[in-house]
C-alpha positions as CSV (number, residue, x, y, z in Angstrom):
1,X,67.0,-77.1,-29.3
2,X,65.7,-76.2,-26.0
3,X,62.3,-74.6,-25.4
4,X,62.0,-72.6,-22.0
5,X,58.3,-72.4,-20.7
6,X,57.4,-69.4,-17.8
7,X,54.2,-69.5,-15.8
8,X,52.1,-66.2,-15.7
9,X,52.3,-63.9,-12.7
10,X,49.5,-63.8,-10.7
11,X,47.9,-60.4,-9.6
12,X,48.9,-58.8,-6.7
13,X,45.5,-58.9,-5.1
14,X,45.3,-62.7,-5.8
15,X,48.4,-63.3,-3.6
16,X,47.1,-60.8,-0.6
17,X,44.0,-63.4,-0.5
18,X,45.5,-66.0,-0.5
19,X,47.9,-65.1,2.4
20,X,45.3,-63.3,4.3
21,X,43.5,-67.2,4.0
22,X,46.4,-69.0,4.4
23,X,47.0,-67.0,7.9
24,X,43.5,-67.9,9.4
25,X,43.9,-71.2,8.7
26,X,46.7,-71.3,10.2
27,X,45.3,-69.0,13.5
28,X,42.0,-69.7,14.7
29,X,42.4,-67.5,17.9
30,X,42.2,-64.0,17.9
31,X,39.2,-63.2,15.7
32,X,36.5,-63.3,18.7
33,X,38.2,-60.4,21.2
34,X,37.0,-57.5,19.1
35,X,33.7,-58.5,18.6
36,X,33.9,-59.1,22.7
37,X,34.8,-55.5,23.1
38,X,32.2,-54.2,20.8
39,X,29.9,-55.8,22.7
40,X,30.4,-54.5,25.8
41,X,30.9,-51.1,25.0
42,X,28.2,-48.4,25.5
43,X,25.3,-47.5,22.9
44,X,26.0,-44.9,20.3
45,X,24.0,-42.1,19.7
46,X,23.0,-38.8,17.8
47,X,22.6,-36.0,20.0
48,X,21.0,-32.7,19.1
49,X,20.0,-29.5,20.8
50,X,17.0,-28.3,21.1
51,X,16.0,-25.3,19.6
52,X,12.7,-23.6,19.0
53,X,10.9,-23.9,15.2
54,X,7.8,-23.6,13.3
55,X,5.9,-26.8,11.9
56,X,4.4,-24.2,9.4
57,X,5.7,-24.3,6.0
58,X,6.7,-21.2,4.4
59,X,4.5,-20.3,1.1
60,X,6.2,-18.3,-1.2
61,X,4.2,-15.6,-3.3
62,X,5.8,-14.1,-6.3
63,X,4.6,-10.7,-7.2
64,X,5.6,-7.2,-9.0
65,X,7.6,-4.1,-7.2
66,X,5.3,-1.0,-7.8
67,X,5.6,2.7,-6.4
68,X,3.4,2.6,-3.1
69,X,1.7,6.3,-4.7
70,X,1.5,6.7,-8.1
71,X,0.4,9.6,-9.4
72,X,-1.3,10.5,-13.2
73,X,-0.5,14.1,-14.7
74,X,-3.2,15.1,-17.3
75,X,-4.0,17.9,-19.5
76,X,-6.9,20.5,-18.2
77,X,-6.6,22.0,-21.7
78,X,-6.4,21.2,-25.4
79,X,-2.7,22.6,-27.0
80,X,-0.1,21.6,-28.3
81,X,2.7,20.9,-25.9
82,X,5.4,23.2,-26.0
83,X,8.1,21.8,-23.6
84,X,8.5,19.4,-20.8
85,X,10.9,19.8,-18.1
86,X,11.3,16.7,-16.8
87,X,12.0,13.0,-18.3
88,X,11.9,9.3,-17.5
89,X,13.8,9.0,-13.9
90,X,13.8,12.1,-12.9
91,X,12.6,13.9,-9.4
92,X,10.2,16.2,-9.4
93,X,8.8,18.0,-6.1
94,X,5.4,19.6,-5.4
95,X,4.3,22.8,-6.9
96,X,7.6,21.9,-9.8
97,X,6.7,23.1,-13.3
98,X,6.8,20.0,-15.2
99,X,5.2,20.7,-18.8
100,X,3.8,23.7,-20.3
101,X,0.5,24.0,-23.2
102,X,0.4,26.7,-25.7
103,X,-2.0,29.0,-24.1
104,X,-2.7,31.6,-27.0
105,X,-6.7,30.5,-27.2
106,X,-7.1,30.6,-23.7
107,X,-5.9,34.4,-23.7
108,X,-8.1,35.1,-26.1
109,X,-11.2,33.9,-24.0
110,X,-9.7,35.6,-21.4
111,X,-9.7,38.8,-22.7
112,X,-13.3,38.1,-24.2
113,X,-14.5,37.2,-20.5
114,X,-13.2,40.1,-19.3
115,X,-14.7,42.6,-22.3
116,X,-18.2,40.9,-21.7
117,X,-17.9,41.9,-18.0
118,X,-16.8,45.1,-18.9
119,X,-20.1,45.2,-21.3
120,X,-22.5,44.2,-18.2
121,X,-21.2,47.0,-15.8
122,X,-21.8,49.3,-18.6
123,X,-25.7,47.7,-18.8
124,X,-25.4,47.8,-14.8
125,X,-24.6,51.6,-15.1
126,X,-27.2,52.6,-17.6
127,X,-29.8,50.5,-15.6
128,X,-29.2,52.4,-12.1
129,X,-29.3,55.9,-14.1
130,X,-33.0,55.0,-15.4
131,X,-33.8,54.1,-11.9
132,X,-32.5,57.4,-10.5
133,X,-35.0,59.2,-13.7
134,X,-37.5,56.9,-12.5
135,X,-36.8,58.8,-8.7
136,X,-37.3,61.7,-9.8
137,X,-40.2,61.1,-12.1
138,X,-41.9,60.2,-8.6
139,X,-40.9,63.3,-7.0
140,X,-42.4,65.7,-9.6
141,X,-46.0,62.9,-9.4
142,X,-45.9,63.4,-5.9
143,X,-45.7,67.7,-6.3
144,X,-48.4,67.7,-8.6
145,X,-50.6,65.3,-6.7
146,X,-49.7,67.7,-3.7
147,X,-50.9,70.9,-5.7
148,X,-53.8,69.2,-7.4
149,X,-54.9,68.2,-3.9
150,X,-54.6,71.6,-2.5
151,X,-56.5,72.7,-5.6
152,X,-59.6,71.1,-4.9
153,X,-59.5,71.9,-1.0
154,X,-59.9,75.3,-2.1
155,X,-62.5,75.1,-4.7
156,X,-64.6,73.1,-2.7
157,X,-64.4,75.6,0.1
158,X,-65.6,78.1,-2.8
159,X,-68.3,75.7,-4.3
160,X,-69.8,75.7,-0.6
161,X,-69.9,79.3,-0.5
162,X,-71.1,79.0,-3.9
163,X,-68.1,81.2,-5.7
164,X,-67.6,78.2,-8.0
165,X,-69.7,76.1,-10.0
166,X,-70.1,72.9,-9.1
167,X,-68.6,71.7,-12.5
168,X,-65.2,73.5,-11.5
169,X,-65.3,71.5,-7.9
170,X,-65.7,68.2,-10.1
171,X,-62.5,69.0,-12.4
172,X,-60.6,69.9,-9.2
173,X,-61.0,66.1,-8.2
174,X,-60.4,64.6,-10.9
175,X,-57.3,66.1,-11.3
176,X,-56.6,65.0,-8.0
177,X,-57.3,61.2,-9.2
178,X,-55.0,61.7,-12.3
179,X,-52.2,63.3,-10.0
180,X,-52.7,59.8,-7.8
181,X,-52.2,57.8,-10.5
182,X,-49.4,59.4,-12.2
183,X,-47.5,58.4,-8.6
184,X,-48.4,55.0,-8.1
185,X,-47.3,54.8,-11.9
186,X,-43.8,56.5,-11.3
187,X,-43.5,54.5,-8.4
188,X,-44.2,51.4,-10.2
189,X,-41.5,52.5,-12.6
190,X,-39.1,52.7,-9.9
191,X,-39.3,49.1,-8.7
192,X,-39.2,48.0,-12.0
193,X,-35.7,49.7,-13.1
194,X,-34.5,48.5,-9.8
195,X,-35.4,44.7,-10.6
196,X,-33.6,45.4,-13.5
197,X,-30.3,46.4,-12.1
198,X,-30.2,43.2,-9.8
199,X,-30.5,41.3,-13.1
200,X,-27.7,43.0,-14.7
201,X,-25.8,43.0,-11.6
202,X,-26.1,39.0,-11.2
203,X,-25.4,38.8,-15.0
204,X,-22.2,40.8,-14.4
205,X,-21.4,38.3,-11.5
206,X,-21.9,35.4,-13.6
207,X,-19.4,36.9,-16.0
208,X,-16.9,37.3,-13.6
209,X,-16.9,34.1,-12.9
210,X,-16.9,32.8,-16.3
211,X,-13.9,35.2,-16.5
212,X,-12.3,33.4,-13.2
213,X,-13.0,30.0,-14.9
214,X,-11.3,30.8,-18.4
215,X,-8.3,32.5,-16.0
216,X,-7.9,29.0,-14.7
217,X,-7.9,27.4,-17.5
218,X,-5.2,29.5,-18.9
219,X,-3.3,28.5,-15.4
220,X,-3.8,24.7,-16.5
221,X,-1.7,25.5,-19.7
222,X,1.4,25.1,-17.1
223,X,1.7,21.7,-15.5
224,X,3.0,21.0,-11.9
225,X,3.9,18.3,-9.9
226,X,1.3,17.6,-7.2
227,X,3.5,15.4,-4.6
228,X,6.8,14.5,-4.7
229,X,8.3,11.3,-6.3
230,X,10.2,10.2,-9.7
231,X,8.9,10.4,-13.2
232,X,7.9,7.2,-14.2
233,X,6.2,7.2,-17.6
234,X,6.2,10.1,-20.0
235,X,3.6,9.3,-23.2
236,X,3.3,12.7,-24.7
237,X,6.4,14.5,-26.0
238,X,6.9,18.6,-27.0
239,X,5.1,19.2,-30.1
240,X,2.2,16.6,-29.4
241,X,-1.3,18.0,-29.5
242,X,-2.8,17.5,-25.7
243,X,-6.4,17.1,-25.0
244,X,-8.1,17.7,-21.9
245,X,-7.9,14.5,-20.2
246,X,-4.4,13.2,-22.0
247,X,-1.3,11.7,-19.8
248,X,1.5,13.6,-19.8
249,X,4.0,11.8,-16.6
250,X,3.5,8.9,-14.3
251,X,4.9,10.1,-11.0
252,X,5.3,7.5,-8.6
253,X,6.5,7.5,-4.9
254,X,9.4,5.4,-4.5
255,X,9.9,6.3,-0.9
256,X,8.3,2.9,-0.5
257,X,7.6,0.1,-2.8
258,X,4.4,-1.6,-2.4
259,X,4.3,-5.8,-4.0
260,X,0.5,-7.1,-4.7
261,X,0.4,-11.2,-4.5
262,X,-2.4,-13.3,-5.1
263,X,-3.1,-15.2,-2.1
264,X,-5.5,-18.0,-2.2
265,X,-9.0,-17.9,0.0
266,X,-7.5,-21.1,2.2
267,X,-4.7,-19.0,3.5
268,X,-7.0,-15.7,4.2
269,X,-7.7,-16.5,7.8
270,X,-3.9,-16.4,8.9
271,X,-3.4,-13.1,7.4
272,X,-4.3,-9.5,8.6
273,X,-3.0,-5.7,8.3
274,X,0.0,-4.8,9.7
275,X,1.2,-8.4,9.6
276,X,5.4,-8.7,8.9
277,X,6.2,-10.1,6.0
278,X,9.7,-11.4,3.9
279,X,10.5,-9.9,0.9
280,X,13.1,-11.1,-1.7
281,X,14.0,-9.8,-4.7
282,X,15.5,-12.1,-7.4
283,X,17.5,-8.0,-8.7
284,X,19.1,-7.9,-5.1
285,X,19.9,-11.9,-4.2
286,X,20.8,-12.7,-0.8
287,X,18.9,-9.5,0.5
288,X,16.3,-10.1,2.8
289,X,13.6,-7.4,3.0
290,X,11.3,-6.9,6.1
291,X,7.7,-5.2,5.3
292,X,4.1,-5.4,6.1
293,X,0.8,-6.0,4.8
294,X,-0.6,-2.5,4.2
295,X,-4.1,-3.7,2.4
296,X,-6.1,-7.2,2.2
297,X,-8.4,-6.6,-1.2
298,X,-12.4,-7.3,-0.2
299,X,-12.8,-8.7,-3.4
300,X,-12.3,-11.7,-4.4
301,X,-11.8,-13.3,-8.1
302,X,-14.7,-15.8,-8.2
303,X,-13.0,-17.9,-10.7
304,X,-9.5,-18.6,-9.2
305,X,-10.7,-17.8,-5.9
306,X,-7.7,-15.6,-5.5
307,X,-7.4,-12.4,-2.8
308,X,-5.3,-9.9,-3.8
309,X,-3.2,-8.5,-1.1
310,X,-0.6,-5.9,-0.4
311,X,2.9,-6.0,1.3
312,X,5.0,-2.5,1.6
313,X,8.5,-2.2,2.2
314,X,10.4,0.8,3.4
315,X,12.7,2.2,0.5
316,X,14.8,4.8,1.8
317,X,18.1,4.8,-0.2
318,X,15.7,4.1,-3.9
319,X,17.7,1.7,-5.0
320,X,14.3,-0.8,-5.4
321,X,12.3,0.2,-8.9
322,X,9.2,-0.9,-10.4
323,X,8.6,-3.6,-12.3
324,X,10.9,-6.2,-10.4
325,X,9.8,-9.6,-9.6
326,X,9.8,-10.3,-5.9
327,X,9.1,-13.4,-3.9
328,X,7.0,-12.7,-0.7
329,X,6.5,-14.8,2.1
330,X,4.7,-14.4,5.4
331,X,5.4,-14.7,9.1
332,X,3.4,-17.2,11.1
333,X,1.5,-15.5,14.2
334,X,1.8,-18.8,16.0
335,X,4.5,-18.8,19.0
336,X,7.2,-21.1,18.1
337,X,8.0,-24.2,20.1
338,X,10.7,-26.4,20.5
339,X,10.8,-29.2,17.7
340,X,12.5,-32.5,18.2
341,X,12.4,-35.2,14.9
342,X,9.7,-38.2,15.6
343,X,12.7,-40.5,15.6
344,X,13.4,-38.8,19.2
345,X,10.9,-40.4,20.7
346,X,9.8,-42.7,23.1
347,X,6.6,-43.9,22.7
348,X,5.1,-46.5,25.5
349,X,3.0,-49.4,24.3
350,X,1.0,-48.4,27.9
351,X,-1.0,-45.5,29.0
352,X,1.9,-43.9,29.8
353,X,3.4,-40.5,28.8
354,X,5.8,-39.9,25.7
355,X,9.6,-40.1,26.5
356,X,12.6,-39.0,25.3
357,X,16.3,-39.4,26.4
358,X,17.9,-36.3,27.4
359,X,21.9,-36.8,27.1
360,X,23.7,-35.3,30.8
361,X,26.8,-34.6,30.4
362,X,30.0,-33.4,32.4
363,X,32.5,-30.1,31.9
364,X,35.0,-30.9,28.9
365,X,37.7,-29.0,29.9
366,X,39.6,-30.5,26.4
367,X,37.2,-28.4,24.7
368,X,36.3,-25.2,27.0
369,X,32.8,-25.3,27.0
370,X,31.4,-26.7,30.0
371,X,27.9,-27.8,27.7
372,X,29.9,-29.7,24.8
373,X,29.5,-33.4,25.6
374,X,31.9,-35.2,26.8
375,X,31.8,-38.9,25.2
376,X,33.6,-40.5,28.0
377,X,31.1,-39.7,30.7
378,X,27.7,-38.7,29.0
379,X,24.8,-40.8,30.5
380,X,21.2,-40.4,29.2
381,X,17.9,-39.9,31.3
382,X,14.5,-40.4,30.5
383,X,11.8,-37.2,30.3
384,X,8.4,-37.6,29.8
385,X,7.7,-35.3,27.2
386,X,4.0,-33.9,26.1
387,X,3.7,-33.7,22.4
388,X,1.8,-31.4,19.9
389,X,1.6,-31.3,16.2
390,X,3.7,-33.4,13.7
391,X,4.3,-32.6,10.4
392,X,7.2,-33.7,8.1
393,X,8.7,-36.3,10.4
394,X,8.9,-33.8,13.2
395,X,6.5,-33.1,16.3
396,X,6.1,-29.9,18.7
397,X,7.3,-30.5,22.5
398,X,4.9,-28.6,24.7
399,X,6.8,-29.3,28.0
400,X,9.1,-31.5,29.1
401,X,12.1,-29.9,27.0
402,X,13.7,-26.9,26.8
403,X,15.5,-24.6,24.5
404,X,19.1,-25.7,24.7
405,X,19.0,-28.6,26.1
406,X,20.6,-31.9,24.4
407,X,18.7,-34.8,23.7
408,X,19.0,-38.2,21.9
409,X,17.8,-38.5,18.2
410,X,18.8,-41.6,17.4
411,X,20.6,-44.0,18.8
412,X,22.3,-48.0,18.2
413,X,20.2,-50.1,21.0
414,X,17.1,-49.9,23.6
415,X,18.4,-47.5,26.0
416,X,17.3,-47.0,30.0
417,X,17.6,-43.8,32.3
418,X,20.9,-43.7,34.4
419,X,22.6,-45.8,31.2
420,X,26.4,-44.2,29.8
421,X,26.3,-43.8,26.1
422,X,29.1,-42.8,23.1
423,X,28.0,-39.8,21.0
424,X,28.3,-40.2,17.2
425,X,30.5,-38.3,14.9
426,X,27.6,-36.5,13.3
427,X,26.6,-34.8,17.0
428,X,27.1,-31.4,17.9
């Protein structure tokens, strides 16, 4: 019996080895030309344009939307509540009647105002028609001191002649004196009813405008909107007992929406009022918003040293309510300048300036623009460059490179002005 013994395969990548070895043992020419071209051909490099940026980074500030205006209804007046016109959501414009107060108590001291003023015209009356008795009484004092003088002219005439006795002369006087005193009295009487009419008249006056007072009250029992906005909040409901002082409606001004963010004391000195700010709100994503700050707080939390501070954004359409998170950032006030990465850079073991390569290039009709590079024929010079600040593995170009123009970022080997380079794939 014959046994029959096969040899295992070996795997396909096994055999491609060993061929692949087997062929450069058996050619040892060939291998050195590529390297020889790769040599000799020109440095490769990243190109980029430059373009103006900020070295600043962007602090974000989270906050809370709120109405720029809000406004607090209350009640003037104790009542119950006997409707409300207006809810939650709703628009309301100036002078709108938005809640009215049961205002049967406030009649009542109405009317009772106006009876006591009634009541102190009556006094003002009777007072004026004692003075006008009192007038009179002075007319009649002033008759009789008239007659009582002329009296006693005669009977001393007669008492000189001796007609009269002297006694009569004497009584004649006296009368005279009474009659004197009897008008200084009325007259006195006078003046004093006529004091007493400016009293009542200035207690009839005060009335009146107790009367006005409890008339305005009895106003207050109807609430209107003082400005214009939506309703916001509404804590009291028809039926509810209202004292004076006592929310009835929020109204808030969505017209604009103002955010407060707590900004820390470091970052103070870079902001001011009426600076732009970015405002994003998580309810809206991919919206940017463009406002300003309206208000920087003068007080700030001693413990977190914290400043609150105000940004307002335009709300036309009122889509934006309150109460939604937003995320505000602000603009720098610096002027931007072009930023290169430090990698760019040239920098001289000498004295001498900072460099950087700036990539020349000729029209690329292939790809219509006459600024694309053209790989075949881009050359490099070198541009001394004056730096600024660095931050993040970047650095500011003060001169020496403008907007626009292409530069080297990178590149394979040492390069010199005047020298051709290849541009990388990951160039623009």
């Amino acid at each position: 019996m014959r046994s029959s013994y096969a040899a295992p395969a070996l795997p396909s990548t096994l055999v491609g080895l060993f061929a692949a070895l087997v062929l450069s043992s058996c050619s040892g020419v060939g291998t050195e030309a590529p390297a020889q071209e790769q040599a000799d051909a020109p440095p490769a490099v990243d190109g980029a344009i430059a373009r103006t940026d900020s070295l600043a980074a962007t602090v974000e500030y989270t906050g809370t939307t709120l109405p720029s205006q809000t406004v607090s209804l209350r009640s003037q007046v104790e009542g119950q509540i006997l409707s409300m016109a207006v809810d939650v959501g709703d628009a309301v414009r100036p002078g709108q009647v938005v809640a009215r107060i049961d205002a049967s108590l406030l009649e009542a001291a109405v009317a009772e105002a106006e009876a006591e003023v009634a009541a102190r015209r009556a006094e003002v009356a009777s007072r004026e028609a004692e003075v006008s008795a009192a007038q009179s009484a002075v007319e009649e004092a002033r008759l009789t001191l008239q007659q009582a003088r002329s009296d006693a002219d005669r009977l001393e005439n007669l008492g000189i002649e001796g007609a009269v006795a002297d006694q009569v002369v004497e009584q004649a006087r006296t009368q005279v004196s009474t009659a004197e005193q009897a008008v200084s009295a009325a007259q006195q009487q006078v003046q004093t009813q006529a004091q007493a009419v400016d009293a009542a008249r200035r207690r009839v006056t005060a009335q009146q405008a107790l009367v006005t007072q409890a008339q305005q009250r009895r106003r207050f029992a109807t609430v209107t909107a003082a400005s214009s906005g939506v309703v916001m909040t509404r804590p009291l409901e028809p039926g509810d007992l209202a004292q004076p002082g006592d929310e009835l409606l929020t109204v808030g001004d969505l017209s604009a929406i103002a955010v407060e963010v707590q900004v820390s004391e470091l970052d103070l000195a870079a902001l001011r009022e009426g600076q732009s700010a970015q405002v994003r709100l998580d309810a809206f994503p991919g919206r940017a918003l463009t406002g300003s700050i309206t208000q920087i707080s003068p007080v700030v939390d001693p413990a977190a040293r914290l400043v609150p501070v105000e940004v307002t954004i335009p709300n036309p359409e009122g889509r934006i309510g309150s109460g939604l998170l937003a995320r505000v950032s602000f603009e720098a006030d610096a002027a931007e300048r072009v930023v290169v990465p430090e990698t760019a850079l040239q920098v001289a073991e000498t004295p001498e300036p900072t460099t950087l390569f700036v990539i020349e290039t000729s029209p690329n009709p292939a790809a219509g623009d006459e600024n694309a590079p053209n790989s075949a024929s881009a050359t490099v010079s070198s541009r001394p460059v004056q730096v600024g600040d660095r931050a993040d593995s970047r650095v500011e170009i003060l001169s020496g490179l403008a907007p626009g123009e292409y530069y080297v970022t990178r590149s394979s080997a040492p390069l010199s002005g005047g020298e051709q380079v290849r541009l990388s794939l990951i160039s623009p």
